[in-house]
N, C-alpha and C positions, 0 to 999 in steps of 0.2 A: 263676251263676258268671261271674265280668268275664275277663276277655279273658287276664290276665296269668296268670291261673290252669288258664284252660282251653289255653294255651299249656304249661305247664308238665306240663300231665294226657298231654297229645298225647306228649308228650317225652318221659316218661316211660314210654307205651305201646310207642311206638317202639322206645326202647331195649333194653327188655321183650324185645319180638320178636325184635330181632336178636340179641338176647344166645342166645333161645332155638333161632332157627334157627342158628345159629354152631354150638351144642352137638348140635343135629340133624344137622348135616354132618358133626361131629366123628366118627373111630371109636373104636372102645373102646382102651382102652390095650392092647398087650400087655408082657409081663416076663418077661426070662430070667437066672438067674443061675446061675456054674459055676466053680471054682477049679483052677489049673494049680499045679502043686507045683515050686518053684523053687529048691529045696536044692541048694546047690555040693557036690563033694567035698571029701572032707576034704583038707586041704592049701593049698587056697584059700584067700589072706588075708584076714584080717576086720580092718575101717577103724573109727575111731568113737574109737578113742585119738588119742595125740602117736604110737606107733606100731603099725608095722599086725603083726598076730601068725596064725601060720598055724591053721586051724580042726583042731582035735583031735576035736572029740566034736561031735554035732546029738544037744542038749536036744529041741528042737521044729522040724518040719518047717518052711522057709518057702514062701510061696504068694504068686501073683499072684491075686487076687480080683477076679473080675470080674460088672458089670452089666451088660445090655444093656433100654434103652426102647423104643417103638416107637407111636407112635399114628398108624400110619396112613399115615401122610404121612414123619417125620419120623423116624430112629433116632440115638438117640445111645451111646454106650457109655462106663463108667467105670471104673476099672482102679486097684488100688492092689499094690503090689508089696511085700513085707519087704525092703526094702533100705532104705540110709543116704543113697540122692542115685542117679540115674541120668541121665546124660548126656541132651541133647536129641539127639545124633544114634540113641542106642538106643533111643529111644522113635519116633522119627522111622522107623527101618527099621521095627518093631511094628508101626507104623500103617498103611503102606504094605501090609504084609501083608495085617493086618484090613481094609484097603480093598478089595482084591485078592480075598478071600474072602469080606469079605459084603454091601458095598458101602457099608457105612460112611463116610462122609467121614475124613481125618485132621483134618477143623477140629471134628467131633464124636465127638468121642474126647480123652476127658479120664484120660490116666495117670499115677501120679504115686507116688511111693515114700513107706515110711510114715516113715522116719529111724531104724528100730531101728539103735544101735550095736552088733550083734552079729550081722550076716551080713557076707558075703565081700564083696568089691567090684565094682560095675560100671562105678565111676566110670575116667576116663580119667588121665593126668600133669598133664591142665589143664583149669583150668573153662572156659576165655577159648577155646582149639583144639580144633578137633574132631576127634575122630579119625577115620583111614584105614582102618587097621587096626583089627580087636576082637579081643578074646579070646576064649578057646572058651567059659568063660562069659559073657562078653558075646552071642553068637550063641545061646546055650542061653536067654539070656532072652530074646531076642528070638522065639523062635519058642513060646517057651511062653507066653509075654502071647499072640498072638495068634492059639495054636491056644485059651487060655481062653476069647477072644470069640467064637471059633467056637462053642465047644460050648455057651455062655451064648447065642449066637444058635438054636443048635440046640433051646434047650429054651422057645426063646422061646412063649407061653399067654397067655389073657385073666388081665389085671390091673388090682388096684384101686391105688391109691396114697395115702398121706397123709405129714404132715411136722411138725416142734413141737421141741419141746425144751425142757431143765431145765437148771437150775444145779447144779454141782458145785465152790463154790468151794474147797474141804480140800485139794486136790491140786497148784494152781498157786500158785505163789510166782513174782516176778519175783529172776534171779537176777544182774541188775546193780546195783550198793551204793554208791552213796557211803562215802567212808570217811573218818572223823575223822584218820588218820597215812598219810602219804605213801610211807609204807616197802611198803605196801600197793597203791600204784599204780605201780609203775614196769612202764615196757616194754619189749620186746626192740629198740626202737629210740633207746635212749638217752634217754627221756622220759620225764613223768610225766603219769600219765590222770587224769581225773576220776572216774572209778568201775572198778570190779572186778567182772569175773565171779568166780561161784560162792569166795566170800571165806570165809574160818576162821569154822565154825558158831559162835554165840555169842560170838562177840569183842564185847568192849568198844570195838574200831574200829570197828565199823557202825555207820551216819550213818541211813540211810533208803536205802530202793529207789528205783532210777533212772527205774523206769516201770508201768506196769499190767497187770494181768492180765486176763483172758475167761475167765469161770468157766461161757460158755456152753457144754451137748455138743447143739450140734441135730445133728438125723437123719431120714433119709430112709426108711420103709416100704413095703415091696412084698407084696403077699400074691395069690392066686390069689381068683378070683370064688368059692371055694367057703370061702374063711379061710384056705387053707394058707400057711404064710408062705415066703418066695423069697428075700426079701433085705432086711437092714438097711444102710443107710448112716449112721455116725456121724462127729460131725467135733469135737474138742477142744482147743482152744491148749494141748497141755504136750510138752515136747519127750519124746523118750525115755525111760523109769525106771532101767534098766540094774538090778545086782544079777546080775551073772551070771557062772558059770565058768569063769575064766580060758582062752581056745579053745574055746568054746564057740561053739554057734550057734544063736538063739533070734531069735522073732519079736517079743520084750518083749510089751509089754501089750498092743500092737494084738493079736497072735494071742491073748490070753488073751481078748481083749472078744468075738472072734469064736466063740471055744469058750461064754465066758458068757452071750453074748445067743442063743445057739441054745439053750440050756439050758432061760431063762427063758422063752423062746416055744415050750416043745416041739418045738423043730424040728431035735433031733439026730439022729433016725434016720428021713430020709425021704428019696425017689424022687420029682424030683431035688432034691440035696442043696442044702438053706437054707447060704445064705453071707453071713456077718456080715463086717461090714467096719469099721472104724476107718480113718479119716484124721485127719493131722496137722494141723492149725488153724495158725494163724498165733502162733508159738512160740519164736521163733529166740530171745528172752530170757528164756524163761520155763523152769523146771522142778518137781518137785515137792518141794523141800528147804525145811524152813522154815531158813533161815539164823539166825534170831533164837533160834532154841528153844535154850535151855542143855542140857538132857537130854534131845537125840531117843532115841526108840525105836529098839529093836537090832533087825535084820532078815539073816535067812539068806539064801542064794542064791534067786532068783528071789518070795520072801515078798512083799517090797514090787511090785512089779508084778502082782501077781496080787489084791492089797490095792486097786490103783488100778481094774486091769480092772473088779476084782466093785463097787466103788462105781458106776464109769460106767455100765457093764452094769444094775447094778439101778433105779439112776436114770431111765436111759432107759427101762426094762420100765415102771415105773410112770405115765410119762408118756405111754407107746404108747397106753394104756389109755384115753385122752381124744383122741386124734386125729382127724378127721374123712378117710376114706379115698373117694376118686377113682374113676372110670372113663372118666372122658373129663377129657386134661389137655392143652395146646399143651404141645410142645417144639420148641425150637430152641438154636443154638448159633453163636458168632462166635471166631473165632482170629484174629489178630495178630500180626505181629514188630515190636516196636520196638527201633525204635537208641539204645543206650546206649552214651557214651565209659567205655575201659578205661581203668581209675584205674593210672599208670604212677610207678616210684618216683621224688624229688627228687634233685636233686646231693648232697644233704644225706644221703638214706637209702643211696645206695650208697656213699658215701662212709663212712660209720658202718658198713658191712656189710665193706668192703674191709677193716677194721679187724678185725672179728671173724673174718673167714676168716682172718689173719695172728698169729692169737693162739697160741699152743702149744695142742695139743690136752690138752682135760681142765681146762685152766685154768678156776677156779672164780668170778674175776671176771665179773661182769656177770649179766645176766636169765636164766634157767635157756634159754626157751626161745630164745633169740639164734642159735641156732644153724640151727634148724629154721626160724625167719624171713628166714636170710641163703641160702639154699638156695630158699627161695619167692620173695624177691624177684630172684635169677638166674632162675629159671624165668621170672616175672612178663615180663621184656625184651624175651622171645621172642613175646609174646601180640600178637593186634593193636590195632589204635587203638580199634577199637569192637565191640562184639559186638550180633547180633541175637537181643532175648530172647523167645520165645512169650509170649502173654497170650490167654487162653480166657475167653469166660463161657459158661455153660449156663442156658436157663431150663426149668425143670418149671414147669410150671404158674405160679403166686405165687409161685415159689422160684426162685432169683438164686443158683447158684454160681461164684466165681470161682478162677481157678487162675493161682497165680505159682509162678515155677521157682526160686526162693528160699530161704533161711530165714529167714522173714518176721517183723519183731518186731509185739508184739500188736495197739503204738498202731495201727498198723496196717491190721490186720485189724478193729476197732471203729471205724477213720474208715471204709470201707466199709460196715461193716453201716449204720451211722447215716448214711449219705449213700446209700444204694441206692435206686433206685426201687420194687424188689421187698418185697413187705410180710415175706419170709423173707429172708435170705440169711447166707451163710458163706463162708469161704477155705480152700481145700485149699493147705497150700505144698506144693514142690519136686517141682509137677505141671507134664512134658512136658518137665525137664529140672532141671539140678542147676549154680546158678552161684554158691551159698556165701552166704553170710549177705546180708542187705538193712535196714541201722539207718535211721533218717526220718535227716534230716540233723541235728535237734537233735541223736539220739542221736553221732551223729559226732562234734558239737563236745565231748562229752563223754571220747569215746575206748573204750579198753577194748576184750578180747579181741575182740568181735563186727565192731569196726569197722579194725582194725587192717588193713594193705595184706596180702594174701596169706590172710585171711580175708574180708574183701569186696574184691571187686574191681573195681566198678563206679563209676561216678562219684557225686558224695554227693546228688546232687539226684534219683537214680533213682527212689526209694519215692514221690516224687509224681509222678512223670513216670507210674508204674504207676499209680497210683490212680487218677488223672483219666485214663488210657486204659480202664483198667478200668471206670470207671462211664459215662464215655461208649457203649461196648459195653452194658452193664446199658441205658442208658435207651433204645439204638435196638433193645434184644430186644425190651422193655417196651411199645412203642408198639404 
């Protein structure tokens, strides 16, 4: 054997070792998981329209769903809420709590809302100001997130872990369009965009989609050393399905995934109760409407989301099937606040705005929504010059999740996966706080509802500012 080889043998041995005494020192995983039920009363407005309409009737319960990990050394805990967006200061109290009771860090605790359009609101008057004051549901959630991680730490047992994922592309569609007629882009700021959200299905105006979809649902598996299952973690880029009764209050298809994935894993009647989870992926332009189809399918109340759940759901069941599952995994966890400039209006938009507050009321001239945009940009005035926004990663094992407080569009979320140093990874949006949509700045120069002032409010360079802090985190987990 020459020199360079029995160098290499050494190396190798070496490495061997240490990899092996690492996983010697390591302890076993534990895993707890446990759900707080977060239903408002009836009367409590529900947000997710142009406007907000008081709750008549709860379809389906809402829930905070909670994880909690533990190897030994390290706990982290993960938390997804049936809500449309939750302030960073109410996630902020939450966490102080679950610090307070189980000694959790708040920089490993990752909570984050799923965007169902049909619960009640915990969002605040502004993305950009925090609130002083909460509301009695604002305080109700907060103490039911994390008495959930309590009892999820309560039930915490030895655990094994695995992770993967499949494609489901049938369900996303990007719902930003180019459009052949201009009559189709106009805006409530006196302009004309480049593309249209969600534009007249089958029209002879649509050009082509503005951007790409992620037909990936990875997920995260927890089962007990004896096979019993504990907890699925799912993550999917499509925003909301909606499909539901006018006052109504439903969890959409996340709460449907979490009923289907217990089903397909035998794990609906057991002590302690298996909790399925669904997170939002990075989605802010994506939904499940083919806009091109001439003759969509006709679908009743709640049909089509239940349509989406049982795809993902089974999707995922089949692919559990091949995973490789864990009992000794590293975790750790890095949080963040970066400074982003508030995007504030020109002489030019309040100007055009002064104009529409002086118009007689009811007048038919002008953009439908001019109204509701001249009202957000007096709001806007009041915000300050910069906001400081949360940025989380979490490593399991291989697996690299990151959390923006966003509604993240997809390109997005696929420049991370393909730039991570983790051989997994995925994006939970408008986790640890709620500050309205996030387009890349090409998407900007484009225009369109997503990017419009008083739907993002941030400066247009932010989505890269997040990503390279975001992967900078990833690669000092990874080291």
């Amino acid at each position: 054997m020459n020199r360079i080889a029995s160098f290499l043998l050494c190396a190798a041995l070496i490495s061997n070792v240490c990899e092996f005494s690492q996983a010697e020192d390591m302890k076993p995983l534990q895993a707890g998981a446990a759900t707080s039920n977060i239903t408002p009363p009836l009367g409590e407005m529900i947000v997710g329209g142009w406007k907000p309409i008081p709750a008549r009737h709860i379809h389906d319960e809402l829930h905070a769903r909670c994880l909690v990990l533990d190897d030994g050394t390290t706990r982290i805990a993960i938390v997804l809420c049936d809500n449309v967006g939750i302030p960073a200061e109410i996630f902020d109290e939450a966490k102080a709590l679950i610090e307070e009771a189980t000694g959790i860090p708040a920089s490993h605790q990752l909570l984050a809302a799923t965007h169902t359009h049909s619960a009640t609101t915990a969002r605040g008057k502004s993305k950009l100001i925090r609130e002083q004051e909460y509301t009695s549901y604002q305080k109700f959630l907060v103490q039911r997130i994390a008495d959930g991680v309590v009892r999820a730490t309560n039930n915490l047992e030895p655990a094994e872990i695995g992770w993967g994922s499949v494609d489901e592309p049938t369900e996303v569609f990007n719902r930003r369009w180019y459009m052949k007629d201009a009559a189709h882009l106009t805006n409530p700021f006196g302009g004309i965009d480049q593309v249209r959200m969600n534009p007249p299905r089958g029209s002879a105006a649509l050009d082509r989609p503005a951007g790409p979809v992620d037909p990936e649902v990875s997920f995260l598996s927890v089962r007990s050393v004896e096979g019993k299952p504990i907890a699925l973690l799912a993550n999917y880029s499509l925003h909301y399905v909606g499909g539901v009764r006018s006052g109504d209050v439903s969890a959409d298809y996340f709460g449907y995934f979490a009923k289907f994935i217990a089903e397909n894993l035998n794990a609906d009647d057991q002590t302690p109760a298996f909790v399925g989870m669904l997170s939002n992926g990075t989605s802010g332009d994506v939904n499940n409407i083919d806009f091109a189809a001439k003759n969509p399918p006709r679908y009743g109340p709640y049909e089509k989301m239940q349509e989406v759940a049982r795809k993902v759901a089974d999707k995922v069941t089949e692919a559990h099937k091949t995973i490789e599952f864990h009992r000794q995994v590293p975790l750790d966890a890095q949080l963040t606040h970066l400074p982003l400039k508030a995007r504030k209006p020109t002489p030019e938009m309040l100007k055009h705005f002064e104009q529409i507050k002086a118009k007689a009321k009811g007048d038919p001239a002008g953009h439908v929504r001019e109204q509701i945009y001249a009202a957000r940009i007096e709001n806007i005035q009041k915000a300050p010059d910069e906001v400081s926004v949360p940025l989380q990663v979490l490593r399991i094992g291989d697996l690299g999740i990151t959390a923006i407080p966003f509604e993240t569009f997809t390109e997005t979320g696929l420049e991370i996966k393909s730039r991570s140093p983790f051989d997994d990874a995925f994006t939970i949006e408008l986790a640890n706080g709620s500050f309205g949509y996030l387009p890349t700045p090409e998407q900007h120069r484009l225009g369109g509802y997503e990017t419009w002032l008083g739907t993002n409010f941030v400066e247009e360079n932010a989505s890269r500012k997040i990503v390279d802090q975001l992967l900078k985190m990833s690669n000092a987990l990874q080291k």
